[in-house]
N, C-alpha and C positions, 0 to 999 in steps of 0.2 A: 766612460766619460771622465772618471776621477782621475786617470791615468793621464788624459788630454789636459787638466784642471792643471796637475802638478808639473808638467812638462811646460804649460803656458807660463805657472811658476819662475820656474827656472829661468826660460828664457829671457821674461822681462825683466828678471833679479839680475841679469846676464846686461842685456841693455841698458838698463836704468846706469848701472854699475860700472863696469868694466871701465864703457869709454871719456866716462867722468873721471875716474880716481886717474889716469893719465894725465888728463888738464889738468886738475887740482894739482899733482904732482910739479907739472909745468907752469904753472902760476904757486908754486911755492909754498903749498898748504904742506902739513906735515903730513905722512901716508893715514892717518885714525880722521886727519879730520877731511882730508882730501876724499875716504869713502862716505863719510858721512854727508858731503857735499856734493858730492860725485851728481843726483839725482836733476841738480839746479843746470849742471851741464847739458847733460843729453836729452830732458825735455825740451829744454830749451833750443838747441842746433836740430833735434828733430824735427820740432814744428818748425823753426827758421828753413830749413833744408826743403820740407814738403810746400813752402811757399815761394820759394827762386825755384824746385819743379814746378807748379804751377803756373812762376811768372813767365817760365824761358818753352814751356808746353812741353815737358816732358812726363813722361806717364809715373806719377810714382811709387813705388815699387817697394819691397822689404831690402836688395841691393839699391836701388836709387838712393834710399832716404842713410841706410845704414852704414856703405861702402864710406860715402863720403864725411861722413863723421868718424869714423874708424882711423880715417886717413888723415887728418885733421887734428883728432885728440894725441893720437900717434906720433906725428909729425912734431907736434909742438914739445911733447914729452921728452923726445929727440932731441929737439934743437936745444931745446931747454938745455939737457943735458950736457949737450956739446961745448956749448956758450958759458954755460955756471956750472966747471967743472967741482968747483967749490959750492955745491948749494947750500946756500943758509935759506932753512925755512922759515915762514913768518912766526913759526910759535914750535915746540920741541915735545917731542910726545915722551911722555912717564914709561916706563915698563908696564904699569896696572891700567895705561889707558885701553888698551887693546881687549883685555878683559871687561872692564866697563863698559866700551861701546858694545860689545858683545851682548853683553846683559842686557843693555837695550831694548834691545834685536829681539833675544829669547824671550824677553816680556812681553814685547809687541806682538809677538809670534803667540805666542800661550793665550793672550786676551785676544788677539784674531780669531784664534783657531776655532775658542771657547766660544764667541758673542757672535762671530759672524760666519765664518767656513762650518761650524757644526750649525746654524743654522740655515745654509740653504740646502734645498731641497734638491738634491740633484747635483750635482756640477754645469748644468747647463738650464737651472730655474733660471729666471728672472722675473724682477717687481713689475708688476703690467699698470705701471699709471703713469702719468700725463708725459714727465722728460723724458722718461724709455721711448717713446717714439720718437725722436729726436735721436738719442743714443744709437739704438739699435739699426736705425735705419739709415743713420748716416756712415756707421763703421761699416755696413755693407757695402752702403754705395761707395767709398771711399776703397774698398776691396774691389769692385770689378769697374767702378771707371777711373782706376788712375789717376782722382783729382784729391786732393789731401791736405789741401791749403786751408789755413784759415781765412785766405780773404776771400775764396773761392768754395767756401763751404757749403755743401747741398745735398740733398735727400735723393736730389734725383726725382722727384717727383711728374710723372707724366702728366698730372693734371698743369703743372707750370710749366710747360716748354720751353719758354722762353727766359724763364728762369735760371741764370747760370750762377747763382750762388752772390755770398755777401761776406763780410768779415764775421766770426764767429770762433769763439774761443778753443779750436780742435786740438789743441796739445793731448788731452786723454785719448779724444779719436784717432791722433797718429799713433801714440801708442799700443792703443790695442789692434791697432789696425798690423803694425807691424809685429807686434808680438803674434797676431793671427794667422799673417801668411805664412811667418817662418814655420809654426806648429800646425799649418795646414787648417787650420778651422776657422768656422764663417764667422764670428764674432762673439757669439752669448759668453759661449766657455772661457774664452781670451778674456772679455771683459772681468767676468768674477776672478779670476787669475789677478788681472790689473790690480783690483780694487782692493785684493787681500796682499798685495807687496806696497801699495800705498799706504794701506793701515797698518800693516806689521811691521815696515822697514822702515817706508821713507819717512814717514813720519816719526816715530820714533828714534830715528837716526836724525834727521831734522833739529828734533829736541835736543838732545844728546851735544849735537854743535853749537845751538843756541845757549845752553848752559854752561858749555865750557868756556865763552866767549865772555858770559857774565860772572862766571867762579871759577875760572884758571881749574887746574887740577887740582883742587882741592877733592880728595877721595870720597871722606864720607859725603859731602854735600852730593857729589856727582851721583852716586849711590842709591841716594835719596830722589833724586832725580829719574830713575832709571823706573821707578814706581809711580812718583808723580804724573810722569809723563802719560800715563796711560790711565789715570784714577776716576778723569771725568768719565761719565757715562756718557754724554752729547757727544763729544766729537770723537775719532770720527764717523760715529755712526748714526749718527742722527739724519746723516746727509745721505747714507744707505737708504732711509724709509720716508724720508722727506725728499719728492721731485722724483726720482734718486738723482740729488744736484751734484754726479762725478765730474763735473769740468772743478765746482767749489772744492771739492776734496781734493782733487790734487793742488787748485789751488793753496787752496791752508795749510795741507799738510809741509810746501816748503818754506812758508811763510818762516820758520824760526830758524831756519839755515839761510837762508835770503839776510837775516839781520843780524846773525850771528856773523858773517861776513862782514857786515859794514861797522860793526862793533868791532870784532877783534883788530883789524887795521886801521880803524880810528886810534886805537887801544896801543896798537904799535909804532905808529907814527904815520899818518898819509902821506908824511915828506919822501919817507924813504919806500913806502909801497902804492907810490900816487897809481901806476900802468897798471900795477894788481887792482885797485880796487876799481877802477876805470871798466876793466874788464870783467871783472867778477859783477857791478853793478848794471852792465850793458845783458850780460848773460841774466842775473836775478829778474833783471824787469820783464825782460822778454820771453823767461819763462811764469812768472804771474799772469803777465799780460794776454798769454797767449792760452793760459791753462783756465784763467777766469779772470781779466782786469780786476774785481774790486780787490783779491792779491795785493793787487798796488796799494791801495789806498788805507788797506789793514794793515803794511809793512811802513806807510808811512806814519799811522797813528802811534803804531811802535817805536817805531825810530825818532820820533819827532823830539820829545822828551829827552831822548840819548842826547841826541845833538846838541841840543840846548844849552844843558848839562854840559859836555862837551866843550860848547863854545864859552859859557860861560864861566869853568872851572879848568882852564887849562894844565894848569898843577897838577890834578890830577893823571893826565894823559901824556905826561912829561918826567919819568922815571930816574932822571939825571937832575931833577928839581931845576933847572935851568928857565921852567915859564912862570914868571913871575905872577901872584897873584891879581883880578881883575877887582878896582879901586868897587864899582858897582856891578857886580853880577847879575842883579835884580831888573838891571834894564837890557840887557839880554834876553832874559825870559818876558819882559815885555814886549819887546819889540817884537822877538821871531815870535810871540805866540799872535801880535795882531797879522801878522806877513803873511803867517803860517792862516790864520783865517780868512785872510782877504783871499787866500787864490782857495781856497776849499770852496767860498762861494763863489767864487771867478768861477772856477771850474763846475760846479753845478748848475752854474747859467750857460751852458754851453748846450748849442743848441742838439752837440753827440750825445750827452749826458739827461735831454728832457725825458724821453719815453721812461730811463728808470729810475729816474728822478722823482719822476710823477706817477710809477707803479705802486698801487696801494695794496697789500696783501689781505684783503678784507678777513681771511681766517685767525692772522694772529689778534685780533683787536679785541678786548674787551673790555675798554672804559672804567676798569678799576685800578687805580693803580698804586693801592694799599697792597692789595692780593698779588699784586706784579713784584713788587718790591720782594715779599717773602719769598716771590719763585726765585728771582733775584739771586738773594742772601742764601736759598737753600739749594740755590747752583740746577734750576727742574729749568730748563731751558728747549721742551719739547712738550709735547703735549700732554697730561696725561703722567709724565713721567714725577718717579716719586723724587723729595729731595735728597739731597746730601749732604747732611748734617755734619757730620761728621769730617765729611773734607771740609765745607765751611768753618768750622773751629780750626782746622790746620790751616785755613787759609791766615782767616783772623789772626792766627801765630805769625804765620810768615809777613804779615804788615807789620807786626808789630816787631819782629826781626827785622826787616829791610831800613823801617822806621832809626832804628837805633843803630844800625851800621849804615847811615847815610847813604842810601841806596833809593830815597823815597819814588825816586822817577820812573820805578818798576810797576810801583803802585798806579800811575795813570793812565796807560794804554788798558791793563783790566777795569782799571775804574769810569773809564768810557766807556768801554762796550756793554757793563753791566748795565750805568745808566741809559743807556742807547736800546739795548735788549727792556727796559722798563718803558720808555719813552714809546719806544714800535707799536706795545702791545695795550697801551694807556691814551694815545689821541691818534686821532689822522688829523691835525691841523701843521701846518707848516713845518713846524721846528721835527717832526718827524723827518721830513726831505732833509733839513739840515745837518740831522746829527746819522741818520740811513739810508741819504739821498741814492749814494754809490751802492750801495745793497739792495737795490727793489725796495727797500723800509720793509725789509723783511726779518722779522723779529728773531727765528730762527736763528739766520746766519750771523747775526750780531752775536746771539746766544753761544757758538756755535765759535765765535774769535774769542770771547771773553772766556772761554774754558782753556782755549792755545792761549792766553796771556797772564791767563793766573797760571799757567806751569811752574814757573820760576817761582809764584807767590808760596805756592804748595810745597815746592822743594825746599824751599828755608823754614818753611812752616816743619813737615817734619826732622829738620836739620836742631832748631830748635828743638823740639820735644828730646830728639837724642841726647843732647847736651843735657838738656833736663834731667834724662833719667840717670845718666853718667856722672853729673853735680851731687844728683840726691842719693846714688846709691857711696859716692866718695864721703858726702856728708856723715848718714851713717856709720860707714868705717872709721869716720876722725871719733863719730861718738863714743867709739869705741865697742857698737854692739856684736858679741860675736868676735870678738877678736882675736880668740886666741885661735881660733879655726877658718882666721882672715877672711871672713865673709866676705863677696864682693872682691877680693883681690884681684879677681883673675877678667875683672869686665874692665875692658879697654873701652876705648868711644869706636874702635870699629864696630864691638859686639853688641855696644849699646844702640848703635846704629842700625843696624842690623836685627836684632831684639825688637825696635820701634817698627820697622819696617814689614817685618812678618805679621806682628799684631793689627799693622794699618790693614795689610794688605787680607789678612783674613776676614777683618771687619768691613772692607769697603769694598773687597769682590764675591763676597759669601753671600751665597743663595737664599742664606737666610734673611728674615727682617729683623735683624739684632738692633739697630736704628730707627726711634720711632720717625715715622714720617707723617706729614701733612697731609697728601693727596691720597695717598692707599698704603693702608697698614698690613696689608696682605701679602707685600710683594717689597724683595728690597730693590733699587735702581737698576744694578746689571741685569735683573731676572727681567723685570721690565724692557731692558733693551731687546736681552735675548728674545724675550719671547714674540717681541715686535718685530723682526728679522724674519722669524720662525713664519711667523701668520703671513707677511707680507714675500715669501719666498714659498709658501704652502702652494704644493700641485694637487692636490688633493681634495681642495677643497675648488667651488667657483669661481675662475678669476674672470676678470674681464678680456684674456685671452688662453681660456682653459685651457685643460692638454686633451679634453677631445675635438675641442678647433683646429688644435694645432694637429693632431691626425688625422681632419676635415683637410686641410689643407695640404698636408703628405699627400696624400691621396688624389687631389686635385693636382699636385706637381704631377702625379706618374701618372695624368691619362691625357693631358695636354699637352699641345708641341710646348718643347723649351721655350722661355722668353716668351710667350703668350703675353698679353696686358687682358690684365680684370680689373673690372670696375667695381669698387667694395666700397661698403657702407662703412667710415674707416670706425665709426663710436663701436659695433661691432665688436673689436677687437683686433679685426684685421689690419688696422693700421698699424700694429705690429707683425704683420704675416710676412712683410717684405724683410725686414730688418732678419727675422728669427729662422724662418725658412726660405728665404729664397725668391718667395713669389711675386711676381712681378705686377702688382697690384699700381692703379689709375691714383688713388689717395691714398698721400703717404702722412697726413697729418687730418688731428680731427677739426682743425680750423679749417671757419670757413671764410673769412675775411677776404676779400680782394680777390676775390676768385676769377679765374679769365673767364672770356663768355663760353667759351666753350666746354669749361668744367661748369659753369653756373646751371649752363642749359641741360647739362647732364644732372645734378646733382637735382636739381627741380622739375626735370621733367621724362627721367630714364623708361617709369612703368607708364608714360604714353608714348614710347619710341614707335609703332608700330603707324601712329595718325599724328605724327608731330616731326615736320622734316628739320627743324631748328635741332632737334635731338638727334634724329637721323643722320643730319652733316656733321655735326659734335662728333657724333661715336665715327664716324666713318673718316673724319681728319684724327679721331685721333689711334688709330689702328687696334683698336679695344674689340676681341673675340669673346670675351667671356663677362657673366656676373654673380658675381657670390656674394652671400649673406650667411654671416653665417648665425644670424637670431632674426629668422624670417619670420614676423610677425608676432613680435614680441612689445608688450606697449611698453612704454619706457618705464611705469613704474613698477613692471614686474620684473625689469631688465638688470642685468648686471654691467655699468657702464662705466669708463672713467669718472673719478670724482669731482672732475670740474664740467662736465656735461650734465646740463640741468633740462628741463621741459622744454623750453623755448628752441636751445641747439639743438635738442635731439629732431625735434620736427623742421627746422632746415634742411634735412636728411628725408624729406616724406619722396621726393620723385622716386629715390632709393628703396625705404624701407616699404613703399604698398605693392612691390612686386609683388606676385604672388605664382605659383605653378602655374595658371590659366593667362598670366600675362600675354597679348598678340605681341609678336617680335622675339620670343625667350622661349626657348628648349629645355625643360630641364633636363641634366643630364648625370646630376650627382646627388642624393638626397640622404641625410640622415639626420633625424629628429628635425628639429628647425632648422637646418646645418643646409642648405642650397647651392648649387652650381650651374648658372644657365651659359647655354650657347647662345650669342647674338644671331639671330638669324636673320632680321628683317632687312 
């Protein structure tokens, strides 16, 4: 399985990559930052791609979706070339940038490796709660019915027939989907492939662009950055053990290359790269949009500030001094900040925008918001999870750096989401919709942007301390201590740099609790993630779709004709049996909302199939041979069930769950412990 793991590797690091760095090449990016961008490209034509297959009813395919982006990215690179035999690119790469971005990479890769690839279980574990049935069962379906689109997005579920799917953010599902067929496998192993080049590469690569946009090639800073980028413990792993919300993580993770773009060629001049950014902002949006919309709305929180700034300090953006300064700046940032709020609540009142507008996360809430604040300040933006003191003091530096190099506008996109992540988890009264509306007012994911927004805060925070130690160890030498044997001579601000960075980096990845914390003094932060990873990827122990279900289920694939429909109790577990193995199971989700009559009359009245023809004609329209349970008569409080199924959902499920061996209508014909298989017979 490991060997299918790093092979899925490969090839996605292959797709993501490849057919980007040619665009970027072709729209003029330099080759360091064109890879680093490269990712904003081909999510993005790929989900566009699997959606004109969808529109035009074409089946699509790993050549469907990839041939034509190939051809495409290729083509323009080409033309590019032909056309600007002289390419000036928008910005001039260093000899040291290559190595820098490198560093990245290998940080990103070293903290994957460490927090997340050594903690799953297997190459082919997965976290068995509430999104993976979503996840799981839509890259399958998206595998054997050729539909791939996100406006056409669907589980396939037999209980909705008529059901052909609705827009739904599949850019991660095309991905693994196609990183799947090329590696031959059904999706689980693809998927943790996916998930570990989003967190080791793109995102970090991500950073890496977004930084250099905001501090040119300055070395050490960049340096600095190459550790920052990866300090917080929340993202992106938080998003691993929470949902697992993979549409959000890809989302985020290119949220700082999405802005990094629209900064550097503000930066350059819009005049003279108006086409570029035209087209890099057509591609940005439509890969957020399509990977997780509230993307969008995170990149605008970001940006909005830039622009501002921007519009009202054009001297700045004007390297020729040629743009005269603005008589009053100050009503610029009035204006666009009321413009900028009239359509934020324009667009919350939108009637596409109600359902998650008006979704309330009832589990972040807890009506203190003294105790919020501290999670806050001490960066614990997950449950449970200890603070990070430590990075908070580097943060605190890096305010007070940006502060004094007129930078301040860095400081407000983290300084929303912090108060935004305080506000989710302190009321459910309105002003939550307003300031989390685009989020579910989900305190997490606010938690979760506010960790990708302090990046840059952290990176001048330790940028700072370097200088610090390079001032103070110079100080010294002037004192003359040690002199005759030049103490300190030989530390440059690389080394000091360097020096700050190992010591950060010991201190804020070390397994140890060298930092006291608030919540548990037992455990430092990363141990804490890791070990949450660990439990929530554990086969070993009870999940709600254990691994002796899942050889219940092997088992039931090899004595049934192929493509059989079974009728499952999906709280069970088995509503991930379709996604993970194959099986061709009636409920593909454990809601029961809106049910057609025909699943209704099943779901309510299967274990009287035998003197109930309303059941009878259900099962018989809907070509259902088989019923499995596979926690046959298990009362729900001794039960292992998803976490969002409570008392009440689970007994929605009674037609289902009071089968029993002696049920009239039902053969058993598979038994092990609670684990059942019946034939329909009646």
């Amino acid at each position: 399985m490991w060997s299918t793991f790093f092979l899925c590797f490969g090839i996605c690091t292959l797709l993501l990559y490849i057919p980007g760095f040619f665009a970027g090449r072709a729209l003029r990016l330099s080759p360091v930052v064109a890879i680093a961008c490269a990712p904003i490209v081909t999510v993005s034509l790929y989900a566009l791609v699997a959606v004109a297959d969808g529109a035009l009813g074409v089946a699509a395919s790993w050549p469907s979706i990839l041939i034509p982006v190939l051809a495409l990215c290729g083509s323009a690179a080409v033309i590019s070339r032909v056309l600007f035999k002289k390419k000036f690119n928008v910005e001039i790469d260093q000899p040291s940038d290559w190595a820098i971005l490198l560093l990245y990479l290998t940080v990103g890769m070293i903290v994957c490796g460490l927090v997340y690839i050594k903690g799953l279980d297997g190459a082919d574990s997965f976290y068995s709660r509430f999104d993976n049935q979503t996840h799981t069962n839509m890259v399958r379906y998206f595998l054997e019915s050729g539909v791939w689109s996100s406006l056409q997005a669907n589980v396939g579920a037999p209980a909705y027939p008529d059901w052909h799917g609705a827009f739904y953010p599949a850019a991660w599902h095309d991905i693994v989907a196609l990183t799947a067929s090329i590696a031959g496998d059904s999706g689980v192993v693809a998927a943790n492939a996916v998930n570990a080049v989003v967190c080791g590469l793109v995102f970090p690569g991500s950073c890496y662009a977004l930084l250099r946009s905001l501090f040119g090639n300055a070395r050490n800073m960049m340096l600095c950055g190459a550790v920052a980028s990866m300090a917080f413990v929340s993202f992106p792993w938080v998003f691993l053990v929470k949902g697992p919300v993979t549409s959000n993580l890809l989302s985020y993770a290119l949220i700082p290359s999405v802005c990094s773009l629209a900064i550097l060629l503000t930066r350059k001049g819009l005049r003279d790269h108006l086409p570029e950014f035209l087209i890099w902002a057509f591609l940005g949006c439509s890969a957020l949009a399509l990977s997780q919309p509230n993307g969008l709305f995170s990149a605008f929180v970001f940006l909005l500030p830039f622009a501002l700034r921007a519009i009202a300090h054009p001297e700045y953006f004007a390297p020729d001094a040629t743009q005269p300064r603005r008589k009053h700046p100050w009503l610029v940032y009035l204006i666009g900040t009321c413009v900028a709020l009239t359509a934020w609540v324009g667009a919350l009142s939108l009637p596409m925008f109600a359902s998650i507008a008006a979704f309330t996360d009832w589990s972040t809430l807890t009506y203190d918001p003294l105790r919020n604040i501290v999670l806050a300040c001490g960066l614990s933006f997950f449950h449970g999870q200890p603070e990070q003191w430590l990075l908070s003091i580097v943060c605190a530096l890096g305010a007070v750096y940006l502060v004094r190099h007129k930078k301040r506008w860095l400081l407000i996109p983290a300084g929303y989401m912090l108060i935004s992540y305080v506000v989710c988890r302190s009321t459910d009264s309105s002003i939550r919709a307003l300031f989390a509306g685009f989020w579910y007012n989900d305190a997490w994911r606010m938690g979760e942007c506010a960790a990708i927004f302090l990046v840059p805060v952290a990176t001048c925070g330790l940028h700072a301390l370097s200088q610090g130690l390079y001032r103070l160890i110079g100080h010294v030498r002037h004192l003359g201590v040690s002199d005759s044997s030049h103490a300190g001579s030989s530390l440059t601000p690389l080394v000091a740099t360097l020096s700050v960075l190992i010591v950060f980096s010991v201190v804020n990845f070390c397994p140890l609790n060298i930092v006291p914390h608030f919540i548990n003094k037992s455990i430092s932060p990363f141990s804490f993630m890791t070990k949450s990873i660990e439990d929530c990827y554990d086969t070993s122990v009870e999940q709600v779709y254990s691994e002796d279900e899942k050889r219940f289920v092997e088992k039931v694939l090899s004595i049934i004709p192929k493509d059989s429909l079974v009728i499952n109790q999906p709280c069970d577990g088995s509503v991930f049996a379709y996604g993970v193995n194959g099986l061709n199971t009636y409920f593909r989700s454990t809601s029961s909302d809106d049910l057609p009559e025909d699943a209704f009359n099943i779901q309510k009245g299967l274990a009287q199939i035998a003197g109930n023809s309303a059941v009878q004609d259900a099962v018989e329209r809907s070509g259902a041979e088989y019923v499995l349970l596979l926690d046959q008569g298990v009362p729900f409080e001794e039960g292992t069930w998803l976490v969002q199924t409570n008392d009440r959902q689970f007994h929605y499920w009674d037609g289902i769950n009071n089968i029993t061996d002696d049920t009239p209508g039902l053969e058993p014909v598979l038994a092990e412990g609670d684990m059942r298989l019946y034939k329909i017979v009646e």
